[in-house]
C-alpha positions in Angstrom: -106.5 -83.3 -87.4 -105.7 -86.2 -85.2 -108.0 -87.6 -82.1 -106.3 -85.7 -79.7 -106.7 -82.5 -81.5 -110.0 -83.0 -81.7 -110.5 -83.9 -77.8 -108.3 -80.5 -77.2 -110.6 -78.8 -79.7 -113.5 -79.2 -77.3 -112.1 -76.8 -74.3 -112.6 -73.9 -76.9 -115.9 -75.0 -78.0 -117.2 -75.4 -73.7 -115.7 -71.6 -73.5 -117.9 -70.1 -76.2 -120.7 -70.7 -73.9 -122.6 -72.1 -76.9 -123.6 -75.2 -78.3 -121.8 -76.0 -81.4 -121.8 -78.7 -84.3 -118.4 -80.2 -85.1 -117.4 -80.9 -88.8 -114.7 -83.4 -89.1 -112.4 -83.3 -92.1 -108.7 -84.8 -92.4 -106.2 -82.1 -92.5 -102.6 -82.2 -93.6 -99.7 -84.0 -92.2 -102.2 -85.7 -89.5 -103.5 -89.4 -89.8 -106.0 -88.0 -90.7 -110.0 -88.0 -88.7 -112.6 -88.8 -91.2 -112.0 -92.8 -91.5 -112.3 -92.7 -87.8 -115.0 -90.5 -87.1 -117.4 -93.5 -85.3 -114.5 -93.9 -83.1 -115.0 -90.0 -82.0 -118.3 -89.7 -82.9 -119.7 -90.8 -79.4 -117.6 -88.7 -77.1 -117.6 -85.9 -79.0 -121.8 -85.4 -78.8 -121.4 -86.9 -74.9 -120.7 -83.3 -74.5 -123.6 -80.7 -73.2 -122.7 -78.3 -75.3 -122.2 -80.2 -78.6 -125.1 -80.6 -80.9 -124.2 -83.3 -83.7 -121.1 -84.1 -85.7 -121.2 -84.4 -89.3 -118.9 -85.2 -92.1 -117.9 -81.9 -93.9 -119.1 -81.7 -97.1 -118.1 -78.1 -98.1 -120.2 -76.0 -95.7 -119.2 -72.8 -94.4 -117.3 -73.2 -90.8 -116.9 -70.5 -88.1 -113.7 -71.5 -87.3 -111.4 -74.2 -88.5 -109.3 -75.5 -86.0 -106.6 -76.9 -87.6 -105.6 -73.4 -88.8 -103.6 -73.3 -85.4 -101.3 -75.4 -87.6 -100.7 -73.2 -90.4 -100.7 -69.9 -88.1 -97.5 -71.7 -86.6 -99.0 -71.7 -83.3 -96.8 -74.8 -82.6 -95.8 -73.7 -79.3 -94.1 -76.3 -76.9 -94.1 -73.7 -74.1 -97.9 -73.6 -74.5 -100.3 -76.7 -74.3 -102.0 -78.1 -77.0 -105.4 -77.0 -76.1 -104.2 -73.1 -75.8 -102.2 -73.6 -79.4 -105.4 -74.5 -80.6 -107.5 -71.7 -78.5 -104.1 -69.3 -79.8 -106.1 -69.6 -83.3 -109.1 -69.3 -82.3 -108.7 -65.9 -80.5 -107.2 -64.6 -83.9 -110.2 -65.7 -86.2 -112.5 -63.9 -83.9 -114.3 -67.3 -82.8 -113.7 -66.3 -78.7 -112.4 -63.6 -77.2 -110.5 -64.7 -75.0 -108.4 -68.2 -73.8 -110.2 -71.0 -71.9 -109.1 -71.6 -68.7 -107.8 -75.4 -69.4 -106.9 -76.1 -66.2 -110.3 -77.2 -65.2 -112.5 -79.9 -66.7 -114.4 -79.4 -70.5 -115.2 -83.1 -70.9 -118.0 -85.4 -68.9 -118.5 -88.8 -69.1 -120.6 -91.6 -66.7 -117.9 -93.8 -65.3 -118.0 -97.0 -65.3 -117.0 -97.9 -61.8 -116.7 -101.4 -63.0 -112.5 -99.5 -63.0 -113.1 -98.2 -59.8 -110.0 -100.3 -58.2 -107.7 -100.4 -61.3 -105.5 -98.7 -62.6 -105.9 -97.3 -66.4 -102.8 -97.1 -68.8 -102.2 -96.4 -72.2 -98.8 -96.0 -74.3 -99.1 -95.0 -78.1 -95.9 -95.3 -79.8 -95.3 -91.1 -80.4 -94.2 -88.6 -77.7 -92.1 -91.5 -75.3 -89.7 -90.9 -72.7 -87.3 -93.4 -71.9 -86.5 -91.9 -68.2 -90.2 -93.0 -67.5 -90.1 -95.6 -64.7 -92.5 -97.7 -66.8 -90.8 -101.2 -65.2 -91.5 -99.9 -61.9 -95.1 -99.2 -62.5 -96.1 -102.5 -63.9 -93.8 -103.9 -61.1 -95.3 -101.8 -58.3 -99.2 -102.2 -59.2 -99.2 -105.6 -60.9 -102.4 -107.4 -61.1 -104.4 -103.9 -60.7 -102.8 -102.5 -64.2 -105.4 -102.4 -67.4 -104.2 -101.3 -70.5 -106.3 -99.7 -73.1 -105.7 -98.9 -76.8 -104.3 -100.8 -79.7 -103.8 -104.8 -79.3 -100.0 -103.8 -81.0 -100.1 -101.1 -78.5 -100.4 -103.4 -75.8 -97.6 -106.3 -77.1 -95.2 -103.6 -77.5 -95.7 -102.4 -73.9 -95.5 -106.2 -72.5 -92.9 -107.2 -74.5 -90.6 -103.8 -73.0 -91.9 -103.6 -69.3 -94.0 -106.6 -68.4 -97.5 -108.2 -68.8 -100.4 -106.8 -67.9 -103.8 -107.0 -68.8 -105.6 -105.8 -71.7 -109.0 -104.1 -72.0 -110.4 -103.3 -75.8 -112.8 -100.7 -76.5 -115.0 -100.0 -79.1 -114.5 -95.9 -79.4 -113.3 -93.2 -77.6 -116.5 -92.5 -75.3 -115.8 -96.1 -73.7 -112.5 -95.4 -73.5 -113.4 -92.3 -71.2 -115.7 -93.5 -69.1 -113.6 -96.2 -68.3 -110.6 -93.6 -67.2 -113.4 -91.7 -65.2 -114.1 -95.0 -63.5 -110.6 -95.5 -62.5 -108.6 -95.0 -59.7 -105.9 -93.4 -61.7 -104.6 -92.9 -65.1 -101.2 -93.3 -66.5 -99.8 -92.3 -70.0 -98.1 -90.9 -72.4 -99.5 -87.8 -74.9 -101.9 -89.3 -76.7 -105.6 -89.3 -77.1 -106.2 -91.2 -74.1 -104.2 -88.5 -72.2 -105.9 -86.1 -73.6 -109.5 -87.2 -72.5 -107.5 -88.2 -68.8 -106.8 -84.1 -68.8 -110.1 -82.7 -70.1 -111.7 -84.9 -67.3 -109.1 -83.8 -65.3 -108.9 -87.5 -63.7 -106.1 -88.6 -61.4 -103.1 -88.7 -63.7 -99.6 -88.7 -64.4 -98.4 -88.3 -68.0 -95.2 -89.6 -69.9 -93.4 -86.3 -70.6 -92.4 -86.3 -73.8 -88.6 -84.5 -73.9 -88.5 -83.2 -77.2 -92.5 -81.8 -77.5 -93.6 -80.8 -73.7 -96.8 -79.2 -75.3 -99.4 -81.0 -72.5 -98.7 -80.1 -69.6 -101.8 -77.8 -68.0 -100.8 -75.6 -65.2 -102.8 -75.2 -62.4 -105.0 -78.5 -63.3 -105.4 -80.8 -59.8 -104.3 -84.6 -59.5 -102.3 -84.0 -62.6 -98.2 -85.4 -62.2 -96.2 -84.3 -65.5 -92.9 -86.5 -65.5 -90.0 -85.3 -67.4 -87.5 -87.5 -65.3 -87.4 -91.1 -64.2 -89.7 -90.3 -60.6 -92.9 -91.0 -59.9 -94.6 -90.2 -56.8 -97.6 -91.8 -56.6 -101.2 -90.6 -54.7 -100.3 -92.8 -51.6 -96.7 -91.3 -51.6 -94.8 -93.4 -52.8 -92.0 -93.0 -55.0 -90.9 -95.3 -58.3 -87.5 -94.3 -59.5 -86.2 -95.8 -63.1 -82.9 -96.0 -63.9 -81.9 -93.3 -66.2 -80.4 -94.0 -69.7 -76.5 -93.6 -69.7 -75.5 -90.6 -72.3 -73.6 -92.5 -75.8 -70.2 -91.2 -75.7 -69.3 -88.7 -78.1 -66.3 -89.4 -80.2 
């Protein structure tokens, strides 16, 4: 599957109790994992109860996680980790569901972030109620993007500059959200490492697919309107988009 499937894949792999070896293979109708496996690589086998990852070359698996894809377990009242977990249930591979809402990724932060505030926007899963003016107005100078360089334009050219950090592969990229003072995003991979930490966050709610939100997970602000309220209290409000006229 895709990064974030993968990063999600790890809670059900922490709740076997068991250290496991990840194969990664591209699966339908995803970007696809394989071309991008040193960008995963480190994370993944950061992990205490990983042993290695490998490039599957036919090998006989004890679970295939992208089958919660072709089970239909495609469930926006669930979150992406349990969809996953959902499948893994049925194959026998656990018995029972993780409890997501505390942490199954570790990382060494780099407290060079300790003052800063981490954000990422990948152009799926937006919400256009998101006060994303108001953040970049509000924290200014303390702001570091991570991501994509056209992930970065795009978000200066729609809500102001701010600065840009690149990283070479996802294991930077979490220890420099573990480092932070708080994380802001939308569903993407970088989310999805911010909620396995279970880092100070608040997440772009996408509308349409509101399959990461974690119940009962601490620090954790799931916006599906344009308000923000923020660890010190206070509150950023955007201005909501007017409804087009039907004619």
């Amino acid at each position: 599957g895709d990064a974030g499937d993968i990063f999600v894949m790890l809670a059900t792999l922490k709740h076997t109790g068991r250290k496991c070896d990840v194969y990664l293979r591209d699966a339908r109708n995803t970007a696809g994992i394989v071309h991008r496996a040193h960008l995963v690589k480190p994370l993944i086998e950061a992990q205490t109860y990983i042993g290695a990852v490998h490039i599957w070359k036919d090998e006989k698996l004890h679970w295939e996680s992208e089958k919660f894809r072709t089970y239909g377990y495609v469930n926006n009242k669930l979150n992406l980790a349990h969809n996953h977990a959902q499948a893994a249930v049925r194959d026998g591979f656990i018995r029972d569901m993780p409890d997501v809402s505390k942490p199954w990724l570790t990382v060494d932060p780099d407290t060079a972030y300790r003052n800063r505030v981490i954000v990422n926007r990948s152009p799926r899963y937006n919400n256009p109620r998101f006060p994303w003016k108001e953040v970049v107005e509000y924290f200014g100078g303390m702001i570091v993007f991570i991501g994509l360089a056209e992930e970065h334009a795009r978000f200066c050219g729609a809500f102001g500059q701010v600065e840009y950090q690149p990283t070479g592969d996802f294991l930077e990229v979490a220890r420099i959200i573990a480092g932070s003072a708080l994380f802001i995003g939308n569903q993407s991979a970088c989310m999805t490492i911010a909620e396995g930490l279970k880092h100070p966050r608040i997440q772009e709610v996408c509308i349409e697919h509101p399959d990461c939100i974690y119940p009962g997970s601490t620090g954790a602000q799931y916006i599906i309107d344009n308000t923000v309220t923020l660890p010190d209290g206070t509150v950023l409000r955007g201005v909501r988009p007017k409804r087009e006229k039907k004619i």
